[in-house]
N, C-alpha and C positions, 0 to 999 in steps of 0.2 A: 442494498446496493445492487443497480445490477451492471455487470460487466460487460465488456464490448464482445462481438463472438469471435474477436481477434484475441484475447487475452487467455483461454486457456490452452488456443494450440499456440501460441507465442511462449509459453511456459512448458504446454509437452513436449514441444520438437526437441529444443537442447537433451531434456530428460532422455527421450525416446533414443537418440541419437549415442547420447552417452552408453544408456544402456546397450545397446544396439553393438555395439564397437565392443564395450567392457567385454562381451558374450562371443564374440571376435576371438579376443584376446585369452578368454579362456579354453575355447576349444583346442587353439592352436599349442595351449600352456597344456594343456589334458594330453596334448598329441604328443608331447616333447617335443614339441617347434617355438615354445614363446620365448626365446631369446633374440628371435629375430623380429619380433611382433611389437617390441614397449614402448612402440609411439603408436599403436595403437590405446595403448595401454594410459599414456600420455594425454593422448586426444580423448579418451572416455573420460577422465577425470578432469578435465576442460570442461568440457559439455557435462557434466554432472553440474558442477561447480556452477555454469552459468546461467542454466536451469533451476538450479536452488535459490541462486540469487533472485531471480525473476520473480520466482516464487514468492518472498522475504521481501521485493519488493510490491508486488501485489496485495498483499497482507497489509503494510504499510497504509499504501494508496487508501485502501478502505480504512483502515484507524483514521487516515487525516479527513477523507470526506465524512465521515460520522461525528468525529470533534465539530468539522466547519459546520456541520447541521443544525448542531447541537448550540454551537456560539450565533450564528445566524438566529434561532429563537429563544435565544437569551435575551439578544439584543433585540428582537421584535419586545420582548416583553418588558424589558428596561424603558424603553423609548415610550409605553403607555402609562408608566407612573409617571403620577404628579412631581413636580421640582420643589424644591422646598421655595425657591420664590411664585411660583404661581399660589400657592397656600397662601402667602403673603399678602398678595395682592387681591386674594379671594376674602380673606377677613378682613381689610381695611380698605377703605372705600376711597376715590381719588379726593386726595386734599387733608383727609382727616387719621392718617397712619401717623405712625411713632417721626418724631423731626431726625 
């Protein structure tokens, strides 16, 4: 599968972002200042969360286009077997088959 070159910063930015902030949140907590900080704290875990999904749902996307590939040359190869009535019609000749 390949991916668009929009899909893995469409997936790192929230990540980035999250972490970015979480690391915010810690320094200020290291400092004895993170009590005034936990909507940063808030918005890291936002942005973690939306990032992970992204992620979960990219995974997805490739499961489903590898199935459709997969049923796609199924069904190419279904559609070249014979029918049970072309068989039919191949051993009895017009006129003289079963009444």
């Amino acid at each position: 599968m390949r991916l668009s070159r929009s899909a893995p910063i469409a997936v790192s930015a929230p990540l980035l972002v999250g972490i970015a902030i979480g690391l915010r949140f810690l320094i200020h907590f290291i400092a004895g200042q993170g009590s005034g900080h936990v909507q940063s704290l808030i918005l890291a875990a936002i942005f973690s969360v939306v990032g992970f999904q992204l992620w979960v749902l990219g995974v997805i996307a490739d499961i489903i286009s590898v199935n459709r590939r997969l049923l796609e040359d199924i069904q190419h190869r279904v559609r070249g077997l014979p029918t049970t009535t072309d068989s039919w019609r191949d051993s009895h000749p017009a006129g003289h088959g079963p009444p």
